[in-house]
Structure formats: C-alpha cells, structure tokens
C-alpha positions in Angstrom: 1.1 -7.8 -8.7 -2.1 -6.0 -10.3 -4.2 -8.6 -10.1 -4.2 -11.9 -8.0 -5.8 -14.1 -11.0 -7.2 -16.5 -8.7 -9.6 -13.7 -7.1 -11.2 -13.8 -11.1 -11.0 -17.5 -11.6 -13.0 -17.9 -8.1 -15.7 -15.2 -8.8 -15.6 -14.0 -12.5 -19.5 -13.1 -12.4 -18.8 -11.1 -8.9 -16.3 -9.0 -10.0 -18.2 -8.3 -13.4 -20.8 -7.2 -11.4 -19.3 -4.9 -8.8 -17.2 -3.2 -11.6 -20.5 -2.4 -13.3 -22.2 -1.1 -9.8 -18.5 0.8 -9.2 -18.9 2.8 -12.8 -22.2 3.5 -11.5 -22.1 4.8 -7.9 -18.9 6.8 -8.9 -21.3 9.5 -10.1 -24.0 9.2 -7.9 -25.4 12.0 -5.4 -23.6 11.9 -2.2 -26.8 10.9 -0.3 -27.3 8.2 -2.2 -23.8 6.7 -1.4 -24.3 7.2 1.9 -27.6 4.9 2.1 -25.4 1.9 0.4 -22.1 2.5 3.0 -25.2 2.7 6.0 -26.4 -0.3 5.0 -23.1 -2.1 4.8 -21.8 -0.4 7.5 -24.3 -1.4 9.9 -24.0 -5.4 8.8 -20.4 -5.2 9.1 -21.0 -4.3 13.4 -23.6 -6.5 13.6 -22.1 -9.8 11.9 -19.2 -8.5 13.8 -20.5 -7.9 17.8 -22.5 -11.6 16.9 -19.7 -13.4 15.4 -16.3 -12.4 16.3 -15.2 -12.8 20.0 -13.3 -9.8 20.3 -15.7 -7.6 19.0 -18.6 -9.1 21.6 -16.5 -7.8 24.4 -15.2 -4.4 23.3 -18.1 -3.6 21.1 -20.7 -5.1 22.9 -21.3 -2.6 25.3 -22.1 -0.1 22.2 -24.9 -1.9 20.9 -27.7 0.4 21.9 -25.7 2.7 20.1 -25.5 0.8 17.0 -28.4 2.6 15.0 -27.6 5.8 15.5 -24.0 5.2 14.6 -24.5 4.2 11.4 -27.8 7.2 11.1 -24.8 9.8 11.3 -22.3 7.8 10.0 -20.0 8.4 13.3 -18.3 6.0 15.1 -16.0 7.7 17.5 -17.7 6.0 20.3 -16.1 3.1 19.5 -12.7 1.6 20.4 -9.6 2.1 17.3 -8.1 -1.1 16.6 -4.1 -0.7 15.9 -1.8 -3.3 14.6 -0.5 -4.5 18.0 -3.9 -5.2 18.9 -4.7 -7.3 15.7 -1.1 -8.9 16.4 -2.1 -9.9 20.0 -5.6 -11.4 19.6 -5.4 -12.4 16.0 -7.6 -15.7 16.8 -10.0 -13.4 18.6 -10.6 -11.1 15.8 -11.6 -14.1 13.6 -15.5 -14.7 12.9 -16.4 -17.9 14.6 -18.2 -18.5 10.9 -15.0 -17.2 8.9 -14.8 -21.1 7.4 -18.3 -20.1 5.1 -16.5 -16.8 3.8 -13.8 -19.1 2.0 -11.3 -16.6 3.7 -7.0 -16.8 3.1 -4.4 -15.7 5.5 -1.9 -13.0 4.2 0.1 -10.4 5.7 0.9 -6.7 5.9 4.1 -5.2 4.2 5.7 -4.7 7.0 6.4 -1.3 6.5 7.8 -0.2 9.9 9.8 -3.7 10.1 6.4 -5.3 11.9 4.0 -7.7 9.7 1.0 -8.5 11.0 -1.3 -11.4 10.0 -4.4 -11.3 9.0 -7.8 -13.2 7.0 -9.2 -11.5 3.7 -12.3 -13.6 2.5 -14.1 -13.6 -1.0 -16.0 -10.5 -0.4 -12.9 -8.6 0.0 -11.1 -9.8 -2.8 -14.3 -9.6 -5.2 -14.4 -5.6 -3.9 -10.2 -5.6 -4.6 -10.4 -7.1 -7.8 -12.9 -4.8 -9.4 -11.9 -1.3 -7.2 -8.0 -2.0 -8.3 -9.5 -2.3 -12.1 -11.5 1.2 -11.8 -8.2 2.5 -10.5 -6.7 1.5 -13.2 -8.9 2.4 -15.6 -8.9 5.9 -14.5 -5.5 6.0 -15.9 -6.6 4.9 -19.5 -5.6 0.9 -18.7 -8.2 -1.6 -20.1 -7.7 -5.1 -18.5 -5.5 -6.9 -20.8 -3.7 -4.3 -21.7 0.0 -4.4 -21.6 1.7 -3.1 -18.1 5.4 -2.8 -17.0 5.5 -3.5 -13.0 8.5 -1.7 -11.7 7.8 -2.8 -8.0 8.7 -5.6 -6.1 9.9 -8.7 -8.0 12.8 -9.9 -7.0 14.9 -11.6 -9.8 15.8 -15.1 -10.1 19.5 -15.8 -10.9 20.3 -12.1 -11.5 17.8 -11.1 -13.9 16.4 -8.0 -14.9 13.4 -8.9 -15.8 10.8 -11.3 -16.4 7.5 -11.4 -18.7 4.2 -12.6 -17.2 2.3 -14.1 -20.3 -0.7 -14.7 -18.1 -0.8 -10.5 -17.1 0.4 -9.3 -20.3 3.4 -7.9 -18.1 7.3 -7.1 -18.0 8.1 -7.0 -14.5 11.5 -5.1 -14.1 13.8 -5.9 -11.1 13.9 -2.4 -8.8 16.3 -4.6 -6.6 18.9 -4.5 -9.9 18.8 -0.8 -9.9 22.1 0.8 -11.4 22.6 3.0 -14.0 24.1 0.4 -16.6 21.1 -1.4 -16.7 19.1 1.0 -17.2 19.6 1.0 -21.1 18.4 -2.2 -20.7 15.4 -1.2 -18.9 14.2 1.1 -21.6 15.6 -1.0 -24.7 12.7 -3.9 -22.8 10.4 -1.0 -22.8 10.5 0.4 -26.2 10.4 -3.6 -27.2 7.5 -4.6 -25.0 5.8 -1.0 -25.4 3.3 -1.2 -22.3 0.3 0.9 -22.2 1.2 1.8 -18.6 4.1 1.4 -15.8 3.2 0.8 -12.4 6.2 1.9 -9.9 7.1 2.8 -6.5 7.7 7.1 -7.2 11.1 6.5 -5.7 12.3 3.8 -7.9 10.5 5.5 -11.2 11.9 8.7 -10.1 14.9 7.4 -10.1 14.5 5.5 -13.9 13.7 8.8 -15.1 16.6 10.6 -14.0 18.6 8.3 -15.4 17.0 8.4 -18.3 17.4 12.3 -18.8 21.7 12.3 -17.9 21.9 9.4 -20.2 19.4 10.8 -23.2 17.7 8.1 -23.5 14.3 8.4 -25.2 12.0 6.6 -27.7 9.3 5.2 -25.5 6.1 6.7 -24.1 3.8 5.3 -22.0 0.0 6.4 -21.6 0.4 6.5 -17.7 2.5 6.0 -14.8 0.3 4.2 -11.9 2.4 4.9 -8.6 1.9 3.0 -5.2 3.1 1.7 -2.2 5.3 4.7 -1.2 4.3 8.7 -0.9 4.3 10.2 -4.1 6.4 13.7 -3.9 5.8 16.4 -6.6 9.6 17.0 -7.1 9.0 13.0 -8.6 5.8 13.6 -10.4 7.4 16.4 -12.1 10.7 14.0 -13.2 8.3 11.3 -14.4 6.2 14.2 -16.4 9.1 15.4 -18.4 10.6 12.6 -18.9 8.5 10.0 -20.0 5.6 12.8 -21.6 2.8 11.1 -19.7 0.0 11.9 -16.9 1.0 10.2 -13.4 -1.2 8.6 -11.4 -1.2 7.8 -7.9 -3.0 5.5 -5.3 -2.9 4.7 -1.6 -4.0 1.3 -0.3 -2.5 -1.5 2.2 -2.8 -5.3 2.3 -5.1 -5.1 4.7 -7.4 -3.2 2.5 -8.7 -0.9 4.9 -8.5 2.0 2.7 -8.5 3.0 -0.9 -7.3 6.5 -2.1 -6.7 7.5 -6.2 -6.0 10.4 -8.3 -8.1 11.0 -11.1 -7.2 12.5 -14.4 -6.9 16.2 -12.8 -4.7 14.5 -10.3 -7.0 14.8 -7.0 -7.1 11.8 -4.6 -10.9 10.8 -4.2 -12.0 8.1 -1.3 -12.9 4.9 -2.9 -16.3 5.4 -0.7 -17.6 1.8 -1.7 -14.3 0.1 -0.6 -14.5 1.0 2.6 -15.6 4.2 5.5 -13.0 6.0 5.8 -12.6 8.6 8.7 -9.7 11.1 9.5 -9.0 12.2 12.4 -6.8 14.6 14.8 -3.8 12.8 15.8 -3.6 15.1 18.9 -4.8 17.5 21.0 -2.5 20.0 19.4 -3.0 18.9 15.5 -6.8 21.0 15.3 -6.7 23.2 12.7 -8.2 22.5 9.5 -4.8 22.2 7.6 -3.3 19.8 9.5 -2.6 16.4 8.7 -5.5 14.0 9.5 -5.0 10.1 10.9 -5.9 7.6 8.5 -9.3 5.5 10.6 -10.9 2.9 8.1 -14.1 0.5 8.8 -13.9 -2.4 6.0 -17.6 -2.6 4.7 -16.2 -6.6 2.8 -14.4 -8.6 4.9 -17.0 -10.5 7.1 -13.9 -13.4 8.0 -12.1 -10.9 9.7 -13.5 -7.3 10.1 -11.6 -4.6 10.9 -13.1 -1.9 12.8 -11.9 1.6 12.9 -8.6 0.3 12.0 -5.8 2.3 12.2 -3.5 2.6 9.3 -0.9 4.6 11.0 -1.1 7.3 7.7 -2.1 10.7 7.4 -3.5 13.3 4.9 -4.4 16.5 4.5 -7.5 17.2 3.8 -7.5 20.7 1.8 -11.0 22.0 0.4 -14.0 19.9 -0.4 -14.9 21.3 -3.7 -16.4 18.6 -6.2 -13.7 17.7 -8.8 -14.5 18.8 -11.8 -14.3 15.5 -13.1 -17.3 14.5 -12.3 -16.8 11.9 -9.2 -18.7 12.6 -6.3 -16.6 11.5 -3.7 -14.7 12.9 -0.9 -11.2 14.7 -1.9 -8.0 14.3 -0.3 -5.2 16.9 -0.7 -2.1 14.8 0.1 -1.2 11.2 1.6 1.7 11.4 4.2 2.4 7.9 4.3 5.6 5.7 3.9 9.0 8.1 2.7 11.8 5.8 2.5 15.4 5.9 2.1 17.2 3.3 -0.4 19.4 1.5 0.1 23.1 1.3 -1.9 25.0 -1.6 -2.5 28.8 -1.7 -3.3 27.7 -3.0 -6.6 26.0 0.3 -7.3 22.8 -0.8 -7.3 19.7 1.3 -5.8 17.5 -1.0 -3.9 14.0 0.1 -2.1 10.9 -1.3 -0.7 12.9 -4.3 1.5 9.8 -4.5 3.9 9.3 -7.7 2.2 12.2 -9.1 3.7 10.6 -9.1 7.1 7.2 -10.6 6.5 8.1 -13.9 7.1 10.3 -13.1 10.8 6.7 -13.3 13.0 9.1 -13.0 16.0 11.1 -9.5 15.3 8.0 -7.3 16.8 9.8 -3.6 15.1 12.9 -3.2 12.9 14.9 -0.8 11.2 17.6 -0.9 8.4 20.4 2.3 9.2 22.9 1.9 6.7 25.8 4.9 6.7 28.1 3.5 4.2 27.8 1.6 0.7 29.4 -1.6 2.6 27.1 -2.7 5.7 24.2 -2.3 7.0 23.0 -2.2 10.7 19.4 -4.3 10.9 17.9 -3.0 14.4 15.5 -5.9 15.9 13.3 -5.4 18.9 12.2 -9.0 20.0 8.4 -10.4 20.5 8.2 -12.8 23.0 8.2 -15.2 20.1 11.7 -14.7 19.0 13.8 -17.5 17.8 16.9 -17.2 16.4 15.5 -18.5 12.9 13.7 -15.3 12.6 17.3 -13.5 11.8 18.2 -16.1 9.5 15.5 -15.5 7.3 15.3 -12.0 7.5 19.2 -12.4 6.5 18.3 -14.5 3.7 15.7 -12.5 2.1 17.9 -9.5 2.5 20.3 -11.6 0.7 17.9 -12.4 -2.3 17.3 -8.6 -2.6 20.7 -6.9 -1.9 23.7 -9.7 -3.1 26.4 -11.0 -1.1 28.8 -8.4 -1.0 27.1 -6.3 1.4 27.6 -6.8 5.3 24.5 -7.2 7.0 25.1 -7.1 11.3 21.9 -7.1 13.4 21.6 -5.3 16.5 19.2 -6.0 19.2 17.5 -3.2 20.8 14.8 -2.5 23.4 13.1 0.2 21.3 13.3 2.0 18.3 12.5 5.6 18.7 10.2 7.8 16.1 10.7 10.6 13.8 9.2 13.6 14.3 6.2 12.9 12.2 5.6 10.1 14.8 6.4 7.0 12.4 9.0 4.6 12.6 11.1 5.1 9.6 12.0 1.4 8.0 15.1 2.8 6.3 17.6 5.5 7.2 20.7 5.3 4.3 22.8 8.2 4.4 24.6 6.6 0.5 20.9 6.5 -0.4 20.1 10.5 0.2 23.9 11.3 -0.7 23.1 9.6 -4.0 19.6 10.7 -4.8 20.9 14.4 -4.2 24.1 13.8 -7.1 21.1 12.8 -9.5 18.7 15.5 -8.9 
C-alpha cells in the first residue's frame, strides 16, 4: 500500500504541513538544509543517550562528542547498529517515554528470510505520509488520483484483482502471474485507466514482455512508480517501450531509515529531510571512488525507537555530485544495489516474486532461503533462533501456501548457516525455472 490511511486520519493537519515545508526545502541552498538536519539530528542523540537504555550505554561515552558531531555532520565515532542487534535488544532500543510518541509495532520485509521488529511512532509516519506523497508527485500523481498497485496483495479465493474504493486503486495479484491472465490484466487496466502503476521492476518487467509477444496495447499510463526490488535498465527499458511512459524509481525499507527517488531526468536524490543518510566503504579494499558505498542511515523522526547509524545492509554507487538539472538540491545517487531476486515458478505456470512476506510472522527462523531447481518443489533453508518452535514452519508453510497454491512441494531443510554471494548478501531466492524462464521471454 501507498498510503496507510490511518497515518492521515491521526494527523491530517501534520502531514499538510510537512508536505508544504517538503515543497519548500527541496529547493533550498544546501547550507540551509543542513542547519534543519543539525538541528534534528542533534535532538534525535540527545532524546536518545537520555531516554533509551541501549543508547545510554553505547552512546553514552560519546557525549562530549555530541556537539561537534552534529557541527560536521559526522558520526563515525559512533557504534553501527545492524539488524541482529535490533533483534537482540529490541526492549532496550525502546525510549523509556515511547508510550507519549503514540508509537505501533511493525516489522521489516524480511528480505534475507530474517524479520526484525520494530516501533515507528507519529513523527515517523507524519514524515512517511507526506515524503511518500512528494515521491509520488514527482511522477505527475496528485493524491486521489487513480493507481494500479502491482505489488504484494495476495488474492482471496483466486482472484486477480481487487479495487480499493477508499485509495482509488486496482491492486493486481503478482502472485497470479501467467501469461493467460495477463489479457486480463490489461483489459482491468484499459477499464480502470490509472494515472500511474506502482510495481516491483521484476513483476512489471515481466507484464510488459508479455504484453509485447502477445500485442497487446491500448493503455498508457502517465508513470510507472517501481519499489521494493533493484531497478535494472534492461527493465526500465521494457517498461519504456512498452507502456510509452517515464519510470520512476524509489528505495526505502519499513524501517524507514532511508529514502532514495528518481526525479523526472531519472537521478536518485536523498530525501535529506527523511532522514541522514551516510555511505560508506564496506571494506578495506572497496576505496575507490566508484565503488559501491554501504547504505548508514540516522532517523531524524522516530523518537519511540531511534535508530542510529542503522545499517540497511544496501549499497550504491555514488557517481558525480553535479546538481540535477532539475532543480533539487539534494545529494545524487548513481545506482541502488539492493534486493535482486529470483522468482519463483509454479507447475501452474504462474511467476510469483517478492515471498519475503511469508516469513514475517516465523520470529523463530533467524535466516532463510527459498532454492527451487525445478517447477515442482521447493527447498526452504531455515537456520533456527533460539526461539524456534515448530509452529514457526507451519506458518511459514501456510503463507507460502496462500502465495504459491497447493500443487507445489514445499520441504524445509534445517541448516547451521546459509552462506553469501559474492556481493556479500544473502540472496532470499535462487530459482533456476525462474532465470530459465525470464531468459525465454527476453
């Protein structure tokens, strides 16, 4: 989902107003951005070394410091905080006044088969709400506009898709993925006529292809908003001949400890209000100015549960600092190097992507993996928390169930580790139907 309407039924006039300030402070000096993240910067490390017990211990000993921290805007003094950490002292990390920020509990995706847990308060989601809206304005949505959400809903008695009234939205099942419904698909479109499709690139990729082999044609959208996954140019270029229409990108988490979009000349600008963002060497040998950077982010919101110099466990290249001729004054990225997934195929033919979902709810399975070498099984890897219970597996099985069908063997396999790839990531998925059938339709 876009938008979580509750955010704007809770704080209407907050998120009014930090839209306004975000149309504003888009074009401001540099300088002059960098006073307002100073000054939110520093209150996030002091609310945070007074309030939240794990911060008094590890950044209490960098308080002196504090001051001329934030003057420089450098904190590499200072611990990172990874997702193991936040997993193991999850109480700790919560402000002892987190009740006053009127915070909720959510989750991460689960990406590399480990969610972690975590408190977003009102701040955070008022900064969300109205950051996520400039995002999508950028690519010519206006808030009730109508959007098709090609992402992660997961159909209800084999459905294809489903209208949201309340969002002026079609949400079309990715998990239904084959190439007979994808007449469907674009009959709902042409029908519904959205203003813009929001997609993961592999899944849209994918539409489009389909789309070409089967000449299928009539609708054009304004935009293509991609997310959650790394957007290749072999798929922006798909999505651009097929559909006729610019495609935007952005990079964010659940967590919100970062927030990375494309403008209209397709450069990836840090959302410099959202959060401080730093990227770093990943290792000694990874110095040179090309190479990719590790994703570091400081939330400047979230006062029930701060994260500090968080790491994200992405990278991106950094490429020159030139200001976009756009207009924005913020800081450029070149590319995001984040989550490149397999899909998965199903002996019904279906293309299914983006199962981290499936493991969110499994607080027990501390890293999995889905290896799937032909159409009918897959192998779910689990390496065990000291929490594990065997009710963890079931619903892990169940909400694989929901996503792939019951014709599909699904055998778990307990293991002490799962190893990395070379780019140093656990990859969730490893299908080799998926890559043999994304190479027949490209």
């Amino acid at each position: 989902m876009i938008f979580r309407l509750r955010d704007f039924i809770f704080y209407p006039k907050a998120i009014y107003g930090f839209r306004r300030f975000l149309e504003e402070s888009q074009y401001w000096a540099p300088e002059m951005r960098r006073g307002w993240v100073q000054e939110r910067l520093e209150r996030v490390l002091w609310h945070a070394v007074k309030n939240v017990p794990y911060y008094r211990k590890t950044l209490g000993p960098y308080e002196s410091r504090f001051n001329a921290m934030v003057d420089n805007l450098d904190l590499r003094e200072l611990p990172i905080l990874t997702k193991e950490e936040i997993r193991q002292n999850y109480h700790l990390l919560q402000a002892e006044n987190a009740a006053q920020f009127r915070p909720s509990e959510t989750h991460t995706s689960g990406s590399t088969g480990t969610p972690t847990a975590f408190l977003l308060d009102g701040g955070s989601n008022v900064t969300h709400f109205a950051s996520i809206w400039r995002v999508l304005n950028w690519s010519g949505y206006r808030f009730g506009n109508k959007f098709a959400d090609l992402t992660g809903y997961v159909p209800r008695n084999g459905r294809l898709y489903q209208y949201d009234l309340r969002l002026n939205c079609i949400h079309l099942s990715s998990f239904n993925f084959k190439k007979e419904n994808i007449r469907t698909y674009v009959e709902k479109l042409k029908k519904f006529d959205p203003v813009l499709i929001k997609a993961y690139p592999s899944a849209i990729d994918l539409f489009c292809r389909w789309m070409k082999e089967l000449d299928l044609n009539g609708y054009r959208p304004k935009a293509v908003l991609t997310c959650a996954e790394t957007l290749l140019e072999h798929q922006r270029a798909a999505v651009q001949e097929v559909l006729q229409c610019p495609v935007f990108d952005f990079y964010n988490q659940n967590e919100r400890a970062a927030l990375i979009s494309t403008c209209e000349n397709a450069r990836y600008h840090v959302h410099e209000e959202y959060s401080y963002v730093e990227f770093l060497n990943p290792s000694e040998s990874a110095q040179t100015a090309d190479s990719p950077k590790a994703i570091v982010a400081t939330t400047l919101h979230n006062f029930a549960m701060p994260l500090i110099r968080y790491q994200t466990n992405d990278l991106a290249t950094l490429g020159d600092q030139e200001r976009c001729s756009c207009g924005r004054t913020y800081s450029t990225v070149e590319r995001i190097i984040g989550r490149v997934e397999d899909i998965v195929v199903t002996p019904d033919g279906r293309y299914v992507g983006r199962l981290d979902a499936a493991f969110k709810y499994s607080p027990g399975v501390r890293l999995s993996q889905v290896v799937q070498e032909t159409v009918d099984e897959i192998t779910v890897k689990v390496v065990k928390a000291a929490s594990f219970r065997q009710r963890d597996v079931e619903t892990i099985e169940r909400e694989l169930r929901t996503r792939l069908g019951d014709e599909i063997g699904i055998r778990f396999e307990y293991v002490d580790a799962i190893l990395p790839g070379r780019n140093g990531k656990v990859k969730f998925v490893i299908s080799k139907p998926g890559k043999e059938a994304l190479a027949t339709t490209s």
